[in-house]
N, C-alpha and C positions, 0 to 999 in steps of 0.2 A: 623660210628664213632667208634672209637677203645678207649682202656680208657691206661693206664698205669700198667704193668701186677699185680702192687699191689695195687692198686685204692681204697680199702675198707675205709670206712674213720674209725677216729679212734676214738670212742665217749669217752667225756670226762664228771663229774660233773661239774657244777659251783657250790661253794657254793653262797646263797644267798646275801651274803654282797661283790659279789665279786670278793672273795681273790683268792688265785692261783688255776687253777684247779689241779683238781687230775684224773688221769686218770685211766680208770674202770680195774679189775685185766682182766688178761691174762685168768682166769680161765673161761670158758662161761659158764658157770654155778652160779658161783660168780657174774659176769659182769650183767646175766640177773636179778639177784636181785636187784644188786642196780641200774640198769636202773630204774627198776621196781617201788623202793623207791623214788627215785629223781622225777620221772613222777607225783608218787601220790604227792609228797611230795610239788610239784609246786603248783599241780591242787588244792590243801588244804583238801584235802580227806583223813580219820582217814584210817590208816594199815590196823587197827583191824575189819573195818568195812567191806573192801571191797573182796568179791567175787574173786573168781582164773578166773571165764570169765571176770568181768570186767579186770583185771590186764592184761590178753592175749593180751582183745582190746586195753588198753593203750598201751600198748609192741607197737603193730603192729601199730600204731595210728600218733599221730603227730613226735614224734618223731624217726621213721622206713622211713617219707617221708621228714625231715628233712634230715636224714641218705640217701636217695636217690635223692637229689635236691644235697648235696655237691660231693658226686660221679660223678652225671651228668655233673657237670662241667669242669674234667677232659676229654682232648682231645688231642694225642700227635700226629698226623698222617698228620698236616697240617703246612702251613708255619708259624702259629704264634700260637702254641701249646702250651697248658694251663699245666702244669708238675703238678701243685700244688694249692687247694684250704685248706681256713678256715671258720668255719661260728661259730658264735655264739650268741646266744639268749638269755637275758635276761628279766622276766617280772615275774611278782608274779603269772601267770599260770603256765610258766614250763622255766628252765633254764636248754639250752643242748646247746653241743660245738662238735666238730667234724672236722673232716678234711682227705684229699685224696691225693691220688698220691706223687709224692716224690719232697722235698724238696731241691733238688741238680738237679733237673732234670733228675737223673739216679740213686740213688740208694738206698740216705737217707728218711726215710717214715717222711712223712708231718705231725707235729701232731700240734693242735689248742696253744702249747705250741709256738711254733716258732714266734720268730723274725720275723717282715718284717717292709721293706719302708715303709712309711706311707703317702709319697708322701705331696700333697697340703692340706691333711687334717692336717698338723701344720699349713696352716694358722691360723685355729683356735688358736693355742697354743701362737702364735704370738700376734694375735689381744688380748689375755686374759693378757698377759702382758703389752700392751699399756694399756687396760683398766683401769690395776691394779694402774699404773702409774698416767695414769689423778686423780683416785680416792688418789692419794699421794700428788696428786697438782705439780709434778711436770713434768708435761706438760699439753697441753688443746688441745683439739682437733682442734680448730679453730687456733689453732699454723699454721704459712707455713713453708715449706723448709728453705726459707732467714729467718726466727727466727732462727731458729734450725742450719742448716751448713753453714760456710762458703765458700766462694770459688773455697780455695783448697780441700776441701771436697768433693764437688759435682761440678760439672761444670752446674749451675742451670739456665745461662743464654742457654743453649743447649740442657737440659733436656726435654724439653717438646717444638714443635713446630707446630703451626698448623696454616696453608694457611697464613705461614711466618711471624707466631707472634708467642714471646716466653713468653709461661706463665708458664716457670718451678721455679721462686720464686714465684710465686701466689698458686700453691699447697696447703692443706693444707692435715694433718693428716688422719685426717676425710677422705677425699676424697680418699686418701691410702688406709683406712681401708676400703671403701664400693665401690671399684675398679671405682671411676667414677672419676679418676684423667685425663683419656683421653691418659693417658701414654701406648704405646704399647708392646707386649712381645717378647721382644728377642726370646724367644724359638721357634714361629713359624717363624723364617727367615728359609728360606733354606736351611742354610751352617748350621745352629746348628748340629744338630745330626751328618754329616759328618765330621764337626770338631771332635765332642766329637771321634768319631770311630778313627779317623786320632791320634790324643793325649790323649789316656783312660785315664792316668796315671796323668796328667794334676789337679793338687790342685788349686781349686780355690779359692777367698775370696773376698768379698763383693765388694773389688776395682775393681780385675778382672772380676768379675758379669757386673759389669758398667760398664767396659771396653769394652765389649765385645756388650754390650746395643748399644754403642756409632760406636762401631768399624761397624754394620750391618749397621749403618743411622737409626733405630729405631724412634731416636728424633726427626725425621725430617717428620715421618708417624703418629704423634699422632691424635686418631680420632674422639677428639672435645677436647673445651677447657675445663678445669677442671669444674665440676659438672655439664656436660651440657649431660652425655651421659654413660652406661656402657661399662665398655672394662677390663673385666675377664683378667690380666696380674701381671704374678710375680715380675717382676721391681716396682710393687707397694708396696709388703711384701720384696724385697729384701731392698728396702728405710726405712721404719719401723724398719727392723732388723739393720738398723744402726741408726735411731733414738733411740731407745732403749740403744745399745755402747754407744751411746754419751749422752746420757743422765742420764745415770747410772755410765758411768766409768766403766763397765766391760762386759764381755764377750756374747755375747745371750746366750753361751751354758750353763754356770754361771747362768745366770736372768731363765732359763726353768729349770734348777735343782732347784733352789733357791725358787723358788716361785712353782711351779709343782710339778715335781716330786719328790722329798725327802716329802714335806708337804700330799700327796696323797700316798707315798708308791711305787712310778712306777718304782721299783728294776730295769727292763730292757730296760728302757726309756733312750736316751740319741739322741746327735743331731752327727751324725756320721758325722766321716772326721774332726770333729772339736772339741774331746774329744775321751779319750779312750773308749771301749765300756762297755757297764754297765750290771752287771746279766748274769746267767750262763744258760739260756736260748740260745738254738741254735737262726743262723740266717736262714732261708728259702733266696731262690734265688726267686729274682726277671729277668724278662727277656722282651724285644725288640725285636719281631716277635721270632728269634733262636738265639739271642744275648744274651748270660749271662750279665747282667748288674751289677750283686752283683760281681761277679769274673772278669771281663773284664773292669768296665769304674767307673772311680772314679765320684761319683755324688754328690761331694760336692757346685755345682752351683747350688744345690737346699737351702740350707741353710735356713733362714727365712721365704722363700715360699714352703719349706715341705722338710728340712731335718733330721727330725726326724725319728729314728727306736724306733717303739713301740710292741706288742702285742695285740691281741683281747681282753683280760683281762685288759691290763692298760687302753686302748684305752674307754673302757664301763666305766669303774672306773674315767674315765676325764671328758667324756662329761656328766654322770650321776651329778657330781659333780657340773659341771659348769654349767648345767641348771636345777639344784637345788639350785643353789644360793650360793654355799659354796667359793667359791673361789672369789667375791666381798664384799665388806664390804656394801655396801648399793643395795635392791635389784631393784632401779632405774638403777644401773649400768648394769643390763643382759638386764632389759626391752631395755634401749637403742641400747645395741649390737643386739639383736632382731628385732627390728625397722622397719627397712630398709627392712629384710624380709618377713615383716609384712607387709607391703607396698606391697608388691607383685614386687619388681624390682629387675632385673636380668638375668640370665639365660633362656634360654627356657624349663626347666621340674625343674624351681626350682628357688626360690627367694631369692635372698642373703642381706646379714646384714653387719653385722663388724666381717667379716672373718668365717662368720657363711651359710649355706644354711637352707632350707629350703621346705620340700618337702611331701605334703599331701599323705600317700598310705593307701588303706582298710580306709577311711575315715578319718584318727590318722592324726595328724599333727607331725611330723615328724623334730629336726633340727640337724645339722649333717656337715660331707663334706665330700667331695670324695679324691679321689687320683688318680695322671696317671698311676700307675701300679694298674688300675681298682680294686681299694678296697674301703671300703666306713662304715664309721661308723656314725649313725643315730640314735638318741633318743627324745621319746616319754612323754616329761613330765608330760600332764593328765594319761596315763595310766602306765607310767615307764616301758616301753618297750625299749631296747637297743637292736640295728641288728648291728654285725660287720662282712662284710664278705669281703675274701682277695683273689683275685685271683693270683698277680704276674705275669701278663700279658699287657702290653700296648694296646695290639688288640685282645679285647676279641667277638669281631663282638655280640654286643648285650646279648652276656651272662652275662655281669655285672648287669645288670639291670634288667633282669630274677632272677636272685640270690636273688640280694635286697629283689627285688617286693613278688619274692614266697616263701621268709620266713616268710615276716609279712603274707602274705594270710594265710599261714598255721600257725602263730599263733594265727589268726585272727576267722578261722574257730570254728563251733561250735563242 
C-alpha cells in the first residue's frame, strides 16, 4: 500500500462545546503543547498536577493512534483510491480531529475543516423536519400520499406496484420515514450511473428524480406492499422532500436552513445544486472508483435523500443536538423517531428508525447514518460520544467500517 506523498494528517482542537476547530500552530513545538493540553484537558486531569512522563505517554497514547488510523486510510495505487480522509472525536474524555491526504486528489492538503457530501446521512435532516412538522399539526404521520398530492403531482396510481396491484395511494408518511413503503430505488437499476457519466451536467429536481423512477419500471418491482417489509430506498426521502414543499409552501432548501442550520449555527451547511453555497470553508472532492464526482457530475438527484454538504463540526453539532432533544419540542417526538430502531428492524449491521440508524459498537449504543461516499456520523447519548469520519470514496473495500469501529475502540480503551 502506498499513501499520498503528503499523507500526514493534520490534527486539529475541538473546542468542547463544539464550535469551529482551530488548528494546531505550524510551530512543533507550539503544536506539541497544546496537543498536550487538549489531551489532559479531555481526560479532566489538573496541568498543574501532571508529571512530563505522564504528558509523553498521553502525547504518544490515543491520540498518536487516532493520528495513525486516519493516515491508514489513505490509498492512491488502486482503481478506487482513497485521495482524502477526516475523523473526528468527540466525548468528555478527549476531543481530536484530524485528517490526510489531499483534498483535490492531487494537491490541496485535506484538513478536518473541509466540506464534504454528506450523502444519505440528510436523511436524517429530512426525517427531523417531517417530525418537526407533525409536532406543528400540520401533518400526521398516518397521512397517505392520496391526502397529501394530487394526481398531477405524483402519478400515485403507478407508483407503487406489486404482483399487479397498485398500492401507491395507500402509502403513508410513516412508511416513507421507516423505508417499509415497499417502494424500490431507482439508483440500483443499471442504467443509473451510466446515465449520470453520459449527462454529468444534467440538473435535476424532485419531478425529474420521479421521472426517472418511472422511466427504469421501478414501480412495477416494488418488493412488498407497504408495511409488510424493509426496502432501504431513496424514492422514499425523495417523496417526503416534496411532502415537506407542499406542505410548507416552500423550498426544502428554505425548511433545512430555517429550522437546522441558522438555529444550530451550521455556517457551512447548505443543500447543494439547490441554493448557493454557504461558509468559506473549502469543499474536499468526493469520488467513484477514479471519477471526480465533486468536479465531473452534477449530484443534485440526491436532494432530500442526502443532498446536503456539511462538515465534521456541523455534522457532530446536529446529531448531538437532536439526540439530546433540542431540536423537538416534546421529547416523545425523538423516543418515536428512535423506535423502530429500537425494534431492531432494518439493515443487516444496523437497525433503522425514522431516517435514523442505529448501531451497537464497544458495547455503546450508537445512532447515526452513513453516506455512499463512505462517510458516517454516529453518536452515543448515554456516554456523549460523537465519531465522524469521511472518506470520499464510494468503494472503500471494507475500510469504512475499520474507521468507524477503530475510533470508538480506541476511544473506548483504557
Amino acid at each position: 500500500m502506498t499513501r499520498h506523498p503528503d499523507h500526514k494528517s493534520r490534527n486539529t482542537i475541538i473546542d468542547r462545546d463544539a464550535r469551529s476547530p482551530r488548528t494546531l500552530p505550524e510551530n512543533p513545538a507550539i503544536g506539541e503543547i497544546a496537543l498536550k493540553n487538549i489531551i489532559l484537558l479531555g481526560l479532566g486531569i489538573a496541568l498543574m498536577t501532571v508529571s512530563p512522563e505522564t504528558v509523553r505517554s498521553m502525547e504518544t497514547g490515543i491520540a498518536a493512534q487516532l493520528d495513525s488510523l486516519v493516515q491508514s486510510m489513505i490509498i492512491t495505487d488502486n482503481e478506487d483510491p482513497i485521495h482524502n480522509a477526516a475523523l473526528l472525536v468527540a466525548s468528555p474524555r478527549l476531543n481530536w480531529a484530524g485528517a490526510a491526504g489531499m483534498a483535490d486528489g492531487v494537491a490541496e492538503p485535506m484538513s478536518v475543516d473541509h466540506k464534504f457530501k454528506i450523502a444519505s446521512i440528510g436523511k436524517t435532516f429530512t426525517a427531523t423536519v417531517i417530525l418537526q412538522l407533525m409536532e406543528e399539526r400540520k401533518l400526521n404521520l398516518a397521512d397517505t400520499l392520496a391526502e397529501i398530492f394530487t394526481a398531477g403531482e405524483v402519478d400515485l396510481d403507478s407508483l407503487h406496484i406489486h404482483d399487479g396491484v397498485a398500492y401507491g395511494r395507500l402509502i403513508t408518511v410513516e412508511q416513507l420515514l421507516g423505508q417499509t413503503s415497499g417502494i424500490r430505488d431507482y439508483m440500483e437499476h443499471p442504467d443509473f450511473f451510466p446515465d449520470l457519466v453520459a449527462d454529468p451536467g444534467y440538473q435535476w429536481s424532485p419531478e425529474r428524480i420521479m421521472a426517472r423512477y418511472f422511466k427504469y419500471g421501478m414501480h412495477r418491482q416494488a418488493a412488498s406492499p407497504p408495511g409488510e417489509g424493509f426496502e432501504y430506498a431513496d424514492p422514499n426521502y425523495v417523496l417526503l422532500g416534496m411532502v415537506i414543499e407542499k406542505v410548507t409552501g416552500s423550498s426544502l432548501a428554505d425548511q433545512y436552513r430555517e429550522r437546522i442550520f441558522e438555529p444550530l449555527a451550521m455556517v457551512n451547511s447548505y443543500l447543494e445544486f439547490y441554493e448557493p453555497a454557504r461558509g468559506d470553508n473549502p469543499l474536499s472532492h468526493t469520488f467513484f472508483s477514479t471519477v471526480d464526482v465533486s468536479q465531473d457530475i452534477n449530484t443534485s438527484f440526491d436532494w432530500a435523500g442526502g443532498g446536503i454538504v456539511s462538515t465534521c463540526t456541523e455534522l457532530t453539532k446536529f446529531f448531538r443536538a437532536l439526540l439530546e432533544g433540542q431540536l423537538f419540542r416534546k421529547p416523545a417526538t425523538l423516543e418515536l423517531m428512535l423506535a423502530a430502531a429500537d425494534r431492531g428492524f432494518g439493515l443487516t449491521d444496523a437497525a433503522y428508525g425514522y431516517g435514523i440508524m442505529k448501531r451497537e459498537i464497544q458495547g455503546l449504543i450508537f445512532y447515526g447514518h452513513g453516506g455512499a461516499y463512505d462517510c458516517d456520523m454516529f453518536y452515543c447519548p448515554t456516554e456523549k460520544i460523537g465519531v465522524c469520519t469521511v472518506l470520499n470514496q464510494m468503494n472503500t473495500h471494507g475500510r469504512r467500517d475499520k474507521f468507524l469501529l477503530g475510533a470508538v475502540e480506541l476511544l473506548r480503551q483504557p
